[in-house]
N, C-alpha and C positions, 0 to 999 in steps of 0.2 A: 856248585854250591849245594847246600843240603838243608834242609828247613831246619830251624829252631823253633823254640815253642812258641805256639801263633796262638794270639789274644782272639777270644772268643766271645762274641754274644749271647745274649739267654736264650736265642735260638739255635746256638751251638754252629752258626755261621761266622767262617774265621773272617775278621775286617783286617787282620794283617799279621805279618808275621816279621821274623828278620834273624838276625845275629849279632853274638852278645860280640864286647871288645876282643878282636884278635891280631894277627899279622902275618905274613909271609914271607917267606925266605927270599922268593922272586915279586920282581913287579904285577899286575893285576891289573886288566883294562876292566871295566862291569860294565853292561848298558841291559838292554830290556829286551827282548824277543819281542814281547806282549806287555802291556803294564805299564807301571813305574813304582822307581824306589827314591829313600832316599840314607847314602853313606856319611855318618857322622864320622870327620878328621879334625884330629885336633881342634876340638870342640867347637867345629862349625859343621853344618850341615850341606850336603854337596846332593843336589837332585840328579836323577838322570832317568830319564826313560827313553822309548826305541828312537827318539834322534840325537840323543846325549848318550855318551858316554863316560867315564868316571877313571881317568888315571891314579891309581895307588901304587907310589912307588912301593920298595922293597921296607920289608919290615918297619913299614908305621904302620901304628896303631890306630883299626878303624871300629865301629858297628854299624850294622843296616835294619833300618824299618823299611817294607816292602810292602805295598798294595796286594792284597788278597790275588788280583787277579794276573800278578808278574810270576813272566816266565824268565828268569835271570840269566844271564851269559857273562862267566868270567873268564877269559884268558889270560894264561901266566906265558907272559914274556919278561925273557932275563938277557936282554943284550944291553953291555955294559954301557952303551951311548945314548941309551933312554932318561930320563929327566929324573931329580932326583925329588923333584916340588910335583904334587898335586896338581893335574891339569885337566880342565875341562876339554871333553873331545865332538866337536858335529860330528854329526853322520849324517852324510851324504847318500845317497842311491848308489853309488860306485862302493863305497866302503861299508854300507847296508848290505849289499850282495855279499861281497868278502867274507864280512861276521857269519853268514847264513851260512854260504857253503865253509866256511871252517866249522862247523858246530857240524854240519849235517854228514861232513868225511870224515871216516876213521884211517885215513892215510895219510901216514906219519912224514913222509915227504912233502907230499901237495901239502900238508897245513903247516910243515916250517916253511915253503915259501910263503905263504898267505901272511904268519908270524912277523915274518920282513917285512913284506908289504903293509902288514898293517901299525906296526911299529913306525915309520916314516911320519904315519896319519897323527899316531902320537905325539912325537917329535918336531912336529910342524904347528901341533893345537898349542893353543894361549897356556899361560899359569894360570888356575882359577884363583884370581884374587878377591871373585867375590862370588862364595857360591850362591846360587840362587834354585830357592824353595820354590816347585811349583804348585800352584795352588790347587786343593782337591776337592772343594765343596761345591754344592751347587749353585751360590752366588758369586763364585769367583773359576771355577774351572771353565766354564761358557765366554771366556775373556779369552782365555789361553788359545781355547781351541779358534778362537775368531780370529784372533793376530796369525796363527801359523797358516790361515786360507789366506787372509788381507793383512799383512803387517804395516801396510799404507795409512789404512785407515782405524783409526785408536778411538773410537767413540767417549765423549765425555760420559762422565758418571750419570751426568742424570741422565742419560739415553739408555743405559743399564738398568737404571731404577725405571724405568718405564720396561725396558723389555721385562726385566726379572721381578718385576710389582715387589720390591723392596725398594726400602730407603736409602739416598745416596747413604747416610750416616751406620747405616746397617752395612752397607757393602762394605766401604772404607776400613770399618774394623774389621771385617772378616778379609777384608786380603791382607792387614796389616797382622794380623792373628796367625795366617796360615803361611805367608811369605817370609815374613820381617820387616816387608817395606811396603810403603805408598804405594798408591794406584799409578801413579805417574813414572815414579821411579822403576818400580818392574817392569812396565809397560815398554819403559825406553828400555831397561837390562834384558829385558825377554826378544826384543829384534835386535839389538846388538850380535844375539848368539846367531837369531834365526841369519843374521847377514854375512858370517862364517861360513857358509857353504857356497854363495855367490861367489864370495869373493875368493873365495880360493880357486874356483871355476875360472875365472882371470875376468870377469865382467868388470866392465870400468866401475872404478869407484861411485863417480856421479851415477851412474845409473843404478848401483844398487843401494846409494844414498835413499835416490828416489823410492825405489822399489819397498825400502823399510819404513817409507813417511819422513826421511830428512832432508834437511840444504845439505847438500852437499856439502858446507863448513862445518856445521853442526853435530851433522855425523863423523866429520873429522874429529872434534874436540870432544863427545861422546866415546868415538871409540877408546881416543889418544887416552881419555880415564880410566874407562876398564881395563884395557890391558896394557900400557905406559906405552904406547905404540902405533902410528896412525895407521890408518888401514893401507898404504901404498907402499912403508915399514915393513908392517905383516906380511904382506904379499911376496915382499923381496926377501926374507928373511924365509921363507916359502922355496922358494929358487933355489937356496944357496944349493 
């Protein structure tokens, strides 16, 4: 990727940069080295930083706004058995490695196998049917990063407005501003994703119910929303 013209402060420090509407001939995986971005498709917005990544099939029409401090990784893979919908992709530690040594090798063999392998990753991730904005301010990115150490525990708002000496009614708008959605609603959408990597690991469902703060039903019926498919579905459709 190549910078476009990045928006400037009166201090002539960039707060972001991106790219205007384009496409490609081949498919496109994006995720983050460093940073975060976020890909506008089909007039919704698709976040992705270093544990998302961003499937763009072939020739739709995207743009990206990119946080000042992302370092971008796009790979064009064109095998014809790839998806032809937008899909959100986890990154895992096994498929983190991957991304890293294909960027860091200029050997055109080793990174068509890697190519394979990491297409599978693709192939296997959900449709994103609902992409989710993550939040970048200071009264709501301090949430994010709490859920990806404890996704268990989701503190009420007014436990925020005490840590962050702002008002629940102050916070609520600004996640609902920076997001799209409630405090409540991303909270659930935001460990929905983080529970994609468990579960592909083959961790029993109940226990990575638990592990995300749900009944084990719950997060059935949770998941069964986001992606029309319960997680035991997902998992086997994983296999084929």
């Amino acid at each position: 990727m190549e910078r476009s013209a990045a928006v400037e402060t009166e201090a002539d420090e960039v707060e972001h940069w991106g790219h205007p509407p384009h496409l490609h001939a081949s498919g496109q995986l994006v995720t983050a080295i460093t940073g975060s971005g976020v890909l506008r498709i089909d007039e919704q917005d698709c976040a992705f930083d270093t544990a998302t990544a961003i499937w763009v099939p072939p020739r739709v029409l995207h743009s990206g706004v990119f946080a000042a401090d992302l370092l971008p990784l796009a790979i064009d893979l064109d095998e014809a058995s790839l998806p032809q919908e937008t899909r959100l992709v986890a990154i895992d530690a096994e498929l983190r490695a991957l991304l890293l040594a294909w960027a860091r090798d200029n050997d055109h063999a080793r990174n068509r196998d890697r190519e394979t392998r990491i297409a599978v990753a693709v192939r296997n991730s959900p449709a994103l049917r609902r992409p989710l904005r993550l939040p970048t301010g200071p009264l709501t990115r301090p949430v994010m990063e709490h859920l990806r150490l404890a996704p268990a525990a989701v503190p009420p708002l007014t436990e925020w407005s005490h840590r962050l000496h702002a008002s629940v009614a102050t916070i609520r708008r600004a996640f609902l501003a920076e997001t799209g959605s409630p405090y409540s609603e991303w909270t659930t959408l935001f460990r929905l994703e983080l529970s994609i990597v468990p579960l592909r690991a083959g961790e029993p469902v109940a226990t990575v119910a638990r592990a995300m703060g749900f009944s084990p039903n719950g997060y059935t019926l949770a998941f069964r929303r986001w992606t029309g498919q319960t997680p035991s579905e997902y998992r086997s459709n994983l296999m084929r």
